[in-house]
C-alpha positions in Angstrom: 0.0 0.0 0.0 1.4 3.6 -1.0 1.0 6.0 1.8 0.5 9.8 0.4 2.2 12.5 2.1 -0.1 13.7 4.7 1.2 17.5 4.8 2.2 20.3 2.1 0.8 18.0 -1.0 1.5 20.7 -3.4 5.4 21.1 -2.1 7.4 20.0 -5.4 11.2 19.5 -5.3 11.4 19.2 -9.1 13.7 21.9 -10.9 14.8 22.9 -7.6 18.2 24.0 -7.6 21.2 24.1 -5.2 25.2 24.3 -5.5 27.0 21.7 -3.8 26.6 18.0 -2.6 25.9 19.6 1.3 23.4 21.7 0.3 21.7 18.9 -1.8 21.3 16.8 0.7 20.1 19.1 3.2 17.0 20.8 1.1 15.9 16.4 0.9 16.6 16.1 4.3 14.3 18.9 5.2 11.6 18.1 2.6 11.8 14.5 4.4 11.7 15.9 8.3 8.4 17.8 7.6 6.8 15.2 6.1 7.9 12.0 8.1 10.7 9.9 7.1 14.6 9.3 7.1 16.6 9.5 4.3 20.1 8.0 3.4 22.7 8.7 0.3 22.6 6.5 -2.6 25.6 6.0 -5.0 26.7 8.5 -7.4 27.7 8.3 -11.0 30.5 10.2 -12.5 31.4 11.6 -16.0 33.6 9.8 -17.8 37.3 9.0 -17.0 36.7 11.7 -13.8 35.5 11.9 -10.3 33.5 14.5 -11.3 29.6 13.8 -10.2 27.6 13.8 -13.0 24.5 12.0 -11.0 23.5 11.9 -7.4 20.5 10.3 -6.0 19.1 10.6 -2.1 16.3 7.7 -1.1 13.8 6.9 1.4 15.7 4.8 4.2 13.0 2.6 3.4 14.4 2.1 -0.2 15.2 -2.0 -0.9 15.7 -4.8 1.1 18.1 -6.3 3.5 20.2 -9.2 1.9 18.7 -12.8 3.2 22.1 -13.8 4.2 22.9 -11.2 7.0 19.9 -12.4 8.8 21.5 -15.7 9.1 23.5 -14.9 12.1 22.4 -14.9 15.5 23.5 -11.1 15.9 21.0 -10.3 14.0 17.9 -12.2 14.7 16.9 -9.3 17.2 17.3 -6.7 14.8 13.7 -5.1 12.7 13.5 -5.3 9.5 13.1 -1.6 8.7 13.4 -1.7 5.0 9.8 -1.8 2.8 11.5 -1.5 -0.8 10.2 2.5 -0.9 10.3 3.8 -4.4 10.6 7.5 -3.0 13.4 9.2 -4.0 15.3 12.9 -5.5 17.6 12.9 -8.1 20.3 15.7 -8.9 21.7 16.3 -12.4 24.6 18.3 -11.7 26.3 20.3 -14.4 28.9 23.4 -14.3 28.7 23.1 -10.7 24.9 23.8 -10.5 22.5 20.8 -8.9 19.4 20.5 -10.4 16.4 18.4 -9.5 15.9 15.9 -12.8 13.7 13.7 -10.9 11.2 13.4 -7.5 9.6 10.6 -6.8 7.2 12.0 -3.1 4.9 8.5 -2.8 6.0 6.0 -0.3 4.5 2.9 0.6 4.7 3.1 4.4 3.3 5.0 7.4 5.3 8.4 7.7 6.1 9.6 11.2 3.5 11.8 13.3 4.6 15.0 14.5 5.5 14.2 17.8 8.0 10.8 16.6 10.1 13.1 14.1 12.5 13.9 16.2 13.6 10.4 16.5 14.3 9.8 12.4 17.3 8.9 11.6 18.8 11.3 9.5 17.4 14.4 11.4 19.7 13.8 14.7 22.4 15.2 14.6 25.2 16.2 17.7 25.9 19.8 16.7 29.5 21.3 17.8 28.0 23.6 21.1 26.3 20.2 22.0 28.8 18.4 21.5 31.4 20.8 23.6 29.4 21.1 26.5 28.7 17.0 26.5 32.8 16.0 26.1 32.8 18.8 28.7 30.4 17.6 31.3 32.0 13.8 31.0 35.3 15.3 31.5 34.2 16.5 34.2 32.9 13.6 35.5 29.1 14.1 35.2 27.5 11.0 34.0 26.5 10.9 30.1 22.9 10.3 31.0 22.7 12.9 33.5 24.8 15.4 30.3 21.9 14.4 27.8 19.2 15.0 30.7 21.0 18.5 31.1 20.5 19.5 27.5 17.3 18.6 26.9 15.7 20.6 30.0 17.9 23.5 28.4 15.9 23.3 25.4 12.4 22.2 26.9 12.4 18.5 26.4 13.9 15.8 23.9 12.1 16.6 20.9 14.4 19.6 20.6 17.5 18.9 21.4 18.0 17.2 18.0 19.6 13.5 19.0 18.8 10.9 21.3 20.2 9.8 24.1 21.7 6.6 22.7 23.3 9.4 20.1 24.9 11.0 23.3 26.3 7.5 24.3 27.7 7.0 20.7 29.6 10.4 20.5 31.0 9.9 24.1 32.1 6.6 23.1 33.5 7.6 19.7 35.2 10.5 21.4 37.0 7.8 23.4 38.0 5.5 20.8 39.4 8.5 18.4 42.0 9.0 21.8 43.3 5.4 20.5 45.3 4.5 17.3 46.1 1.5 16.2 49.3 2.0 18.7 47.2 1.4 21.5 50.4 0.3 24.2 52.2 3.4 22.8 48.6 6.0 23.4 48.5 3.8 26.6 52.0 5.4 27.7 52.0 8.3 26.2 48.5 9.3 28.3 50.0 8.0 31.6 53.1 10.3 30.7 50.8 12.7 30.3 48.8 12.3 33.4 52.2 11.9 35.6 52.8 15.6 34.2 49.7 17.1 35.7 49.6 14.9 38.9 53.6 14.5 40.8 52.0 11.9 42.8 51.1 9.7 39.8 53.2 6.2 39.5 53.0 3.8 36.4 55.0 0.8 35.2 54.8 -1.1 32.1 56.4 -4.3 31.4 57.6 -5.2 27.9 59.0 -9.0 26.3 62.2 -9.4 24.2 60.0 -7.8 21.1 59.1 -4.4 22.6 55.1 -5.6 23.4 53.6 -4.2 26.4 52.6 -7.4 28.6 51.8 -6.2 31.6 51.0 -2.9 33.3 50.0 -1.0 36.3 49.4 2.6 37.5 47.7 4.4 40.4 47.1 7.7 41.0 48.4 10.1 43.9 44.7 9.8 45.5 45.1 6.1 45.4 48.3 6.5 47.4 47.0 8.8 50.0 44.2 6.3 50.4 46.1 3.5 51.2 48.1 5.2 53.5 45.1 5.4 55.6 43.3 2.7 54.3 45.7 0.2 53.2 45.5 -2.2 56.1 43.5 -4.4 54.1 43.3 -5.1 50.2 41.1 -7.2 47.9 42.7 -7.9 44.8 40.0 -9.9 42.1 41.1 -11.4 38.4 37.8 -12.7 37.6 37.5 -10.7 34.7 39.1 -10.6 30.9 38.4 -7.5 29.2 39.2 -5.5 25.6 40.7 -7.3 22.6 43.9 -8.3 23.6 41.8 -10.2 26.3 43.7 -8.7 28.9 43.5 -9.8 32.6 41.9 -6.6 34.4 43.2 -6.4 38.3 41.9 -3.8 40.6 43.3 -3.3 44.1 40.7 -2.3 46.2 39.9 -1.1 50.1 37.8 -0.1 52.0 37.4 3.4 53.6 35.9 4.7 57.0 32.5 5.4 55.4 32.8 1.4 54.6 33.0 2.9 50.2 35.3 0.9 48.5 38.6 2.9 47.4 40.5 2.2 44.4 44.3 1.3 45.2 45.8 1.1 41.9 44.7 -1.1 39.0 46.8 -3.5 36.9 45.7 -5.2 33.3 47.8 -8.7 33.2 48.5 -10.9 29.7 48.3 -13.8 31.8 48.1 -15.6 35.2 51.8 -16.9 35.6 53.8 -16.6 39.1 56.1 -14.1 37.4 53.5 -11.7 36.4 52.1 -12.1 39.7 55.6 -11.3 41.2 56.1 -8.5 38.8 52.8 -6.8 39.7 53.0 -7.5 43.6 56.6 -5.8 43.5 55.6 -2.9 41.6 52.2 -2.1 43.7 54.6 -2.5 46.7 57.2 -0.1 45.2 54.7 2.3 44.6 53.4 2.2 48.0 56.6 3.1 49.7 57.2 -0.5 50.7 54.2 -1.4 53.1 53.1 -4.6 52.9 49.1 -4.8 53.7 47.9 -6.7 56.7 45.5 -9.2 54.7 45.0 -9.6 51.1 41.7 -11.1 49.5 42.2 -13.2 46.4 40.2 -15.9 44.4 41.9 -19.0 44.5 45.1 -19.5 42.1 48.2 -21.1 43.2 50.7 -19.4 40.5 49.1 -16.0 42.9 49.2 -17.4 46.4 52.6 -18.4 45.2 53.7 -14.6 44.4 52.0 -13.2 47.7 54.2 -15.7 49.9 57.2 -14.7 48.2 56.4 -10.9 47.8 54.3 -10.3 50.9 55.6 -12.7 53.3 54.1 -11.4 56.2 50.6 -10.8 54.8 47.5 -12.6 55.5 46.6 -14.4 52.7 42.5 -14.9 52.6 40.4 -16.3 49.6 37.6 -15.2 48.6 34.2 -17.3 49.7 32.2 -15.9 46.9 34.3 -17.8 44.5 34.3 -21.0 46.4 30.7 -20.8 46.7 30.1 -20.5 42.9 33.2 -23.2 42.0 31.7 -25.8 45.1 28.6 -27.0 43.4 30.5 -28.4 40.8 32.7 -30.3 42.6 30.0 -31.6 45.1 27.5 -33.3 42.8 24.3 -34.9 45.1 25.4 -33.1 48.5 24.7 -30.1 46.9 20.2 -30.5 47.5 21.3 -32.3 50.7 20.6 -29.3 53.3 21.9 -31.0 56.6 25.5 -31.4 54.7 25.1 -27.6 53.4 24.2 -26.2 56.7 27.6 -28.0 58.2 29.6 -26.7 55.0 28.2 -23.4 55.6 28.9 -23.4 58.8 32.6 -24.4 58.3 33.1 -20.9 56.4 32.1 -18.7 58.0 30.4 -19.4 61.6 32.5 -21.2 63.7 34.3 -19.2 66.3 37.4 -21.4 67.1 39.8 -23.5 65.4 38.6 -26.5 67.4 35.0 -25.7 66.8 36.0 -25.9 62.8 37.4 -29.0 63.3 34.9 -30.8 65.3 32.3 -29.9 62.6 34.3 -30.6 59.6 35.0 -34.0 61.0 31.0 -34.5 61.7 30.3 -33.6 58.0 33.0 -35.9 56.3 31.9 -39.0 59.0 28.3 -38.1 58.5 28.0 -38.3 54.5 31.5 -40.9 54.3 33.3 -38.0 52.4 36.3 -38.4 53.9 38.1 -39.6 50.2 36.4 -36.4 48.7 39.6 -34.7 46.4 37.8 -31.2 46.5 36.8 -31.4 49.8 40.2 -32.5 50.8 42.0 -30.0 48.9 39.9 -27.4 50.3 41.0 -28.6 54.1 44.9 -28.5 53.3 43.9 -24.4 53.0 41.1 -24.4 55.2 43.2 -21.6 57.0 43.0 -19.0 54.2 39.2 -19.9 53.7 37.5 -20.3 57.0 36.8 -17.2 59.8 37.9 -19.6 62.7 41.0 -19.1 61.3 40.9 -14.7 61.3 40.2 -14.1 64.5 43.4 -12.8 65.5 44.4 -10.0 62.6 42.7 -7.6 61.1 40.2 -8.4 57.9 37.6 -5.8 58.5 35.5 -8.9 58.5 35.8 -9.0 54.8 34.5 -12.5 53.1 34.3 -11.9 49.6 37.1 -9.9 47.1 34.0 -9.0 44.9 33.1 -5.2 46.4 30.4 -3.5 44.6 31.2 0.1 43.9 32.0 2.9 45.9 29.6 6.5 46.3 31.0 9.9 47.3 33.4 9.7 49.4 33.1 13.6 49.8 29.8 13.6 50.7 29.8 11.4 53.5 32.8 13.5 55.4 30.7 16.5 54.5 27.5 14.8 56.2 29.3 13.4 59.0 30.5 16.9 60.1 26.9 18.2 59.7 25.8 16.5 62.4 25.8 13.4 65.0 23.6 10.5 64.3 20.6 9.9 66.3 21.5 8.0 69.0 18.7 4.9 70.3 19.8 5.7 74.1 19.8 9.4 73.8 21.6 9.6 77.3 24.3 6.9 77.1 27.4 8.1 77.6 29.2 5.8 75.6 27.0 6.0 72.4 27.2 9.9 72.7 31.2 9.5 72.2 31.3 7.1 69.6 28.9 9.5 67.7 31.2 12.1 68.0 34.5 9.7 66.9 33.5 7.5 64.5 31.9 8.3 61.1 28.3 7.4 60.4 28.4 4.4 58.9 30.8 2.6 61.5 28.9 4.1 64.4 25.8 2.5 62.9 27.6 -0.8 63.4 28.9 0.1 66.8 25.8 0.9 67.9 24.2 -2.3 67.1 26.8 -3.6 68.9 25.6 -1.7 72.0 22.3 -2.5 71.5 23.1 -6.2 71.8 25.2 -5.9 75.0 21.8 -5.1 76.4 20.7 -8.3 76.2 23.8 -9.7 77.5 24.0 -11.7 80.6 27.3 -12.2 82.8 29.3 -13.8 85.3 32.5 -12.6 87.1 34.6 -15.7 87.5 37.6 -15.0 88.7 40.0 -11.9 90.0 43.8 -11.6 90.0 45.1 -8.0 91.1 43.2 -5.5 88.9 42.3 -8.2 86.3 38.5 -9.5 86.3 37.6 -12.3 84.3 33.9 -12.3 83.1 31.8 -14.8 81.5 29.0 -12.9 78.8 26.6 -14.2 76.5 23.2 -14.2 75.2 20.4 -15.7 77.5 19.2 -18.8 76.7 22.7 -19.4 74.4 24.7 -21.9 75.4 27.7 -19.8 73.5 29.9 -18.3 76.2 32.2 -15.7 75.9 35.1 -15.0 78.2 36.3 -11.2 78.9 38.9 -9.9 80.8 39.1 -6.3 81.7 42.3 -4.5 83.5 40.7 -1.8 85.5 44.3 -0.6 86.0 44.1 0.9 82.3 40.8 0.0 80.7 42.5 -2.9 78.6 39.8 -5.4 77.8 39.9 -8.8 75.7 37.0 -11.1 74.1 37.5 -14.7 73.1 35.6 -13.7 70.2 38.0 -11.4 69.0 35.9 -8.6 67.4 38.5 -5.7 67.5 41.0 -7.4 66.8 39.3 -9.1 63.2 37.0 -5.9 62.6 38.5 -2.7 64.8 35.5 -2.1 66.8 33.9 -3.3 70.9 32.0 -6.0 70.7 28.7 -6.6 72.7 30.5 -8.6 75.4 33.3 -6.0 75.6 30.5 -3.3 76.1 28.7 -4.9 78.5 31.5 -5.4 81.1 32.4 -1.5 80.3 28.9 -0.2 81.3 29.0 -2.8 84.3 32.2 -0.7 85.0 30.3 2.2 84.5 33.0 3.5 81.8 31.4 6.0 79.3 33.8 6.7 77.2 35.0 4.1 74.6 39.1 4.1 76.1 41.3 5.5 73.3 43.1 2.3 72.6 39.8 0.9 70.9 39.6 3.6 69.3 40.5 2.5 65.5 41.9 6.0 63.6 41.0 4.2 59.8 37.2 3.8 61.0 37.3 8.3 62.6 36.3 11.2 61.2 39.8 11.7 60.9 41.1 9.0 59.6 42.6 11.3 56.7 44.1 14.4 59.4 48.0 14.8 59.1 47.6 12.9 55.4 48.7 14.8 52.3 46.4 16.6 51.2 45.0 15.6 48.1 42.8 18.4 46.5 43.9 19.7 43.2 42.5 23.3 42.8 39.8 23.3 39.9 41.3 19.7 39.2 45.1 20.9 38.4 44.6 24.5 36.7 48.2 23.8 35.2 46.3 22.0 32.5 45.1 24.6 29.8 42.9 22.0 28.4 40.8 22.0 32.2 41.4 25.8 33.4 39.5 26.2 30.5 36.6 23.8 31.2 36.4 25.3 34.4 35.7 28.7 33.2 33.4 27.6 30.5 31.1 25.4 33.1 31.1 28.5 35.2 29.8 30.7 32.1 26.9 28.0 30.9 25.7 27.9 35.2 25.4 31.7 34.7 24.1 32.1 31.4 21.6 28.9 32.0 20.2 30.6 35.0 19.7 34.4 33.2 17.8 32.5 30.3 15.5 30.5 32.9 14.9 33.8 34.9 13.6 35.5 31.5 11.4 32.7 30.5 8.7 34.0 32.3 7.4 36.9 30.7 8.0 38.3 27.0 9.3 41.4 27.9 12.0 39.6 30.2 12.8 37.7 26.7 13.0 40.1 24.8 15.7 41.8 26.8 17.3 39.2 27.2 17.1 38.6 23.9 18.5 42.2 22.9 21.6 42.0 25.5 23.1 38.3 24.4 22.4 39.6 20.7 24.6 42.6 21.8 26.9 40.2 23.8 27.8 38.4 20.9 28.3 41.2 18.4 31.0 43.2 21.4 32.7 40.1 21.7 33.1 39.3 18.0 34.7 42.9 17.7 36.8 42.3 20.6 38.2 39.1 19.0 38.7 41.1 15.4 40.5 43.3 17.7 42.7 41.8 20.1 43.4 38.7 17.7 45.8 37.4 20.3 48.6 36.5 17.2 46.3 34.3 15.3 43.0 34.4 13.7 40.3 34.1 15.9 38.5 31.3 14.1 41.9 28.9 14.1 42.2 29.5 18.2 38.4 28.3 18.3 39.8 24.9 16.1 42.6 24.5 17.8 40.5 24.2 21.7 37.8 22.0 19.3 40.5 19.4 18.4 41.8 19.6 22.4 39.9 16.9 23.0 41.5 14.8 20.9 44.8 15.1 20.3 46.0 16.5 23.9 47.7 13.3 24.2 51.6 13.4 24.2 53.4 12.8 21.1 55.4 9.9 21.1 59.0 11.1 21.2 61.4 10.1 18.6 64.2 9.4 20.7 62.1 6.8 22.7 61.6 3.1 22.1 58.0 2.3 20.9 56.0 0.1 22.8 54.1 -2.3 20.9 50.6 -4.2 21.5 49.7 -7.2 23.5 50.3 -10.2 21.4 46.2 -11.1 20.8 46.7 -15.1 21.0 47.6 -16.5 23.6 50.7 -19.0 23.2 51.4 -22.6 24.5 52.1 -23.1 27.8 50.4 -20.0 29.8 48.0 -21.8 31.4 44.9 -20.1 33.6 45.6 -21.7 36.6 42.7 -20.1 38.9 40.0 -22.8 39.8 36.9 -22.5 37.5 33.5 -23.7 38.6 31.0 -25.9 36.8 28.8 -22.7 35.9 32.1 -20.1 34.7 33.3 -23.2 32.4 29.6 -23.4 31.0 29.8 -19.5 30.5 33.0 -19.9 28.9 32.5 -22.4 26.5 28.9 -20.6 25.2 31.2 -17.5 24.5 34.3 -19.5 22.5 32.7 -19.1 19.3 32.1 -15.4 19.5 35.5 -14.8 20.7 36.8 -16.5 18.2 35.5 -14.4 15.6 36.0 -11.6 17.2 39.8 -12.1 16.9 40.0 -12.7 13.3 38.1 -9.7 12.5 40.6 -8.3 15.4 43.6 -10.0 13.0 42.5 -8.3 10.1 42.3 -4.9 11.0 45.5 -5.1 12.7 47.2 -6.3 9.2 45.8 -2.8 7.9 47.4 -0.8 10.8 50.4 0.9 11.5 53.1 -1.2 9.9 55.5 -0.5 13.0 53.3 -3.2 14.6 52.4 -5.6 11.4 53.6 -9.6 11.7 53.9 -9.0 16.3 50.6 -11.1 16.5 51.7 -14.5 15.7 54.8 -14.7 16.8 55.1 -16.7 20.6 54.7 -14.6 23.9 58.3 -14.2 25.1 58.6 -14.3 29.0 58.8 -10.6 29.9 62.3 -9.8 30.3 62.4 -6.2 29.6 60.8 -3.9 32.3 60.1 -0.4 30.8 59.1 1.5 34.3 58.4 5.0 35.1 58.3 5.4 38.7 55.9 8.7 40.1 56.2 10.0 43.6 56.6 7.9 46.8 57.7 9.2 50.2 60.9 6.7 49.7 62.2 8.3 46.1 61.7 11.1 43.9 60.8 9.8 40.1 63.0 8.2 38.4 63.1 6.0 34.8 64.5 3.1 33.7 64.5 0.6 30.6 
């Protein structure tokens, strides 16, 4: 069926004439906005022995219909089928340079867009250069690229005028992105962490190459990251679950945990594989970049090649793994006892809730007599470890009762200080003594846990056992619980202990601890308990780490500084003369006049240069700030993309992650051919690196930022 146009019937392109290929398609593009439909180019003749257009046609995006075969694919099976073989089109006859409608086609055999959906064809969105200044300048600032496009379109009084969509916004930020990386993505890679140690001091980056110049391994943190740990760094979680990019690249966060209980990002390493040396190479350089202190327990997933590395590099760290993992990689290895709840309740029970080392082995020896597992290899393997696995084993050092090295993400960290000095939390006993100084000492979060720990000691009831000098020994637990905690408290100096070691594991007072303080009638937590990582203060005496207007040194941001200052004032003149139309039209009048004094002032001033170039040269800031590779320098090349012989991932794998794997092999597969063959087209510095073995790294390439040990330093 042929669908009329359903507006301006007696609009007629024919004869029209333009004078250039832009303007040609612009005066279709139009004609097709008003009435309801996309258009797209089709291809163009020439004269003769010349590339000289002779012809040029413009169609309905409608026109023909896809090819059978590119539905065969599974990528495609969600896709519509937009085409309807639409006969409308324009055709320009072009001739001394003039372009003359020769032919119109204006009937199409589809429904055209109402008024309200034209915003949303194709060929009308467009990302103009303002919009697309004050987008790459919001991101850059680190506004989110939803909450950018939200922005623009309340500028302009909703999204059917801002004139893209907001999966066009994600495209442009993306693309903007990807134009910051050549085919020499090691040697962008270096050349931007050059360029970041330049505007921070505190910056620190090290790369490692093989015997062919290819960048296998690197890591880098920034000087925030190092403050952090400083303060923070008592415990770190360090997860390799995850494969990313093209050169499928081992991505390895280090990650803590601050006093608002956020997670803080240490420093972040991408490894080519999972061997003991990279391990050892990565371990050595996060330690070297945090002046040589070694953390007090590490979370990990289970690999040897890594627990190998962390004995040899940290060798007086806590090693814990991770009991997310073990969880997902156990039902594999467990077949039938996995429905069978009695057994489940006992494993369960083995991770994480038994209080003593003898505890853990009375119920690890019921479980294996119980279901005559005691020949299980998992299960037996697991129990050679059990002390980097079970909390009966923790007690005694610090693990901010951590269980898992998967940590979701972190929120402002800025906020949170800025609503902890606000005000004090409400307290549930507004008159306890205790609870009033924890408010004033600990942030919110952590005095939300300590007060629950309060709150329990309530229902706590005790026994005074024994007395030597100023030492009292006290029995404490819940009524009706056969569990029995023993305290002792030195009324000497306030120095209490717990058997269930609560400070000592997460670095606050535990109920039984509290209860034999207020039986003591102390109400003030004694400043010994008093952990600083979990304060208010945790960060006082730390450098500072506040750049002003994120490190003004940079041209590039002084300048997006100013101009997000100009748009907050000019955004909020235009919404105060929205109101009436005499407020419009003055305003109206004075950005008119604006514009025209500033345009003189440019033709003016000139600055050395034409005005219009500067405007280019800020334009293309975005991407091309990076540094230049220097000549003198020794290019870093790529990964290698294929993995050789021999590097073997040697971190356990549950049933489920092998299924997920082996469902993905054939898309990753074709993914690094069409990977092969554009790097064959690419620079030629790099061509032939791809197929050649991975040579053991043997050639460090570092470049060492500030530490309090050293000042920076380079080395090959």
């Amino acid at each position: 069926m042929f669908v009329a146009r359903l507006e301006n019937s007696d609009e007629n392109l024919l004869n029209k004439v333009v004078h250039n290929i832009d303007e040609a398609y612009a005066l279709y593009n139009d004609y097709a906005l008003r009435m309801g439909f996309s258009i797209r180019k089709g291809k163009p003749r020439y004269y003769y022995g010349t590339k000289n257009i002779k012809q040029r046609e413009f169609l309905c995006s409608k026109e023909g219909f896809k090819l059978d075969e590119d539905f065969c694919k599974e990528k495609y099976s969600k896709r519509l089928e937009t085409r309807t073989g639409c006969k409308a089109f324009i055709r320009f006859i072009v001739e001394n340079g003039v372009w003359r409608v020769s032919a119109f086609n204006p009937e199409h055999n589809h429904e055209l867009a109402l008024q309200s959906e034209r915003h949303l064809l194709r060929s009308g969105r467009r990302i103009s250069k303002p919009k697309a200044d004050v987008i790459d300048t919001m991101v850059n600032a680190g506004i989110s690229t939803k909450n950018a496009y939200s922005y623009l379109t309340k500028e302009v009084g909703g999204s059917e005028n801002v004139g893209f969509t907001e999966r066009d916004c994600y495209n442009h930020v993306n693309m903007q992105k990807m134009t910051m990386i050549s085919a020499a993505d090691a040697q962008s890679l270096l050349n931007h962490f050059k360029s970041k140690h330049a505007e921070d001091p505190m910056f620190f980056y090290t790369v490692q190459v093989d015997q062919e110049n290819r960048m296998t391994n690197f890591f880098w943190r920034d000087g925030r990251s190092r403050v952090d740990y400083d303060c923070f760094g008592d415990v770190v979680v360090f997860d390799t679950t995850y494969r990313t990019n093209k050169y499928n690249l081992i991505c390895a966060p280090f990650v803590g945990v601050n006093h608002h209980w956020q997670n803080v990002m240490f420093g972040c390493a991408f490894l080519l594989d999972e061997t003991t040396d990279s391990f050892k190479w990565l371990f050595k350089s996060f330690l070297d970049s945090m002046g040589n202190r070694s953390p007090i327990t590490i979370f990990t997933d289970q690999d040897q090649a890594m627990s190998n590395a962390i004995g040899e590099v940290f060798p007086n760290t806590h090693h814990r793994l991770c009991l997310w993992h073990i969880s997902k990689n156990a039902p594999s290895h467990l077949g039938d006892l996995n429905s069978n709840s009695e057994f489940m309740y006992l494993f369960n029970k083995c991770q994480k809730y038994c209080d003593s080392e003898l505890e853990f082995q009375q119920t690890w020896d019921q479980m294996t007599q119980r279901f005559d597992i005691e020949n299980h290899h998992w299960l037996n393997m697991m129990y050679k470890i059990r002390h980097k696995w079970s909390t009966a084993f923790t007690k005694d050092f610090f693990t901010a009762e951590f269980k898992s090295s998967s940590r979701s993400m972190r929120s402002s960290e800025l906020d949170e200080d800025f609503r902890c000095k606000q005000g004090a939390p409400q307290k549930a006993v507004k008159k306890s003594g205790i609870l009033g100084h924890a408010a004033q000492v600990y942030t919110c979060k952590i005095f939300n846990l300590f007060e629950n720990q309060f709150l329990d000691s309530l229902a706590m009831v005790w026994d005074q056992v024994d007395c030597q000098d100023t030492i009292g020994v006290f029995e404490v637990k819940e009524e009706n619980s056969e569990r029995v905690r023993i305290v002792r408290f030195d009324r000497l100096n306030n120095n209490i202990s717990c058997s269930c070691k609560k400070f000592e594991s997460l670095g606050i007072l535990c109920c039984h601890a509290l209860r034999v303080f207020s039986i003591k009638n102390l109400t003030r937590i004694p400043s010994q308990y008093i952990l600083k990582r979990w304060t208010k203060e945790a960060k006082k005496g730390m450098m500072t780490y506040e750049q002003d207007n994120h490190s003004l040194s940079n041209d590039k941001e002084a300048k997006i500084v100013w101009r997000n200052s100009m748009m907050r004032i000019a955004n909020t003149i235009i919404s105060k003369s929205q109101g009436e139309d005499s407020l419009k039209r003055i305003c109206q009048k004075l950005l008119l006049e604006l514009d025209e004094k500033i345009e003189r002032e440019l033709s003016r001033v000139k600055f050395g240069v034409d005005a219009n170039v500067e405007e280019n040269e800020v334009i293309q800031c975005d991407t091309t700030d990076e540094m230049p590779c220097l000549p003198n320098e020794v290019l870093v090349l790529n990964p290698p993309c294929v993995r050789s012989k021999g590097l073997r991932n040697t971190r356990l794998k549950g049933h489920f992650e092998k299924r997920k794997a082996n469902t993905s092999k054939d898309a990753s597969s074709s993914r690094k051919r069409k990977q092969q063959v554009v790097e064959e087209h690419s620079n030629v510095s790099f061509g032939g690196a791809y197929n050649t073995p991975v040579c053991q790294p043997l050639n460090p390439y570092s470049y060492t930022g500030f530490t309090s040990a050293n000042l920076c330093g380079q080395s090959y």
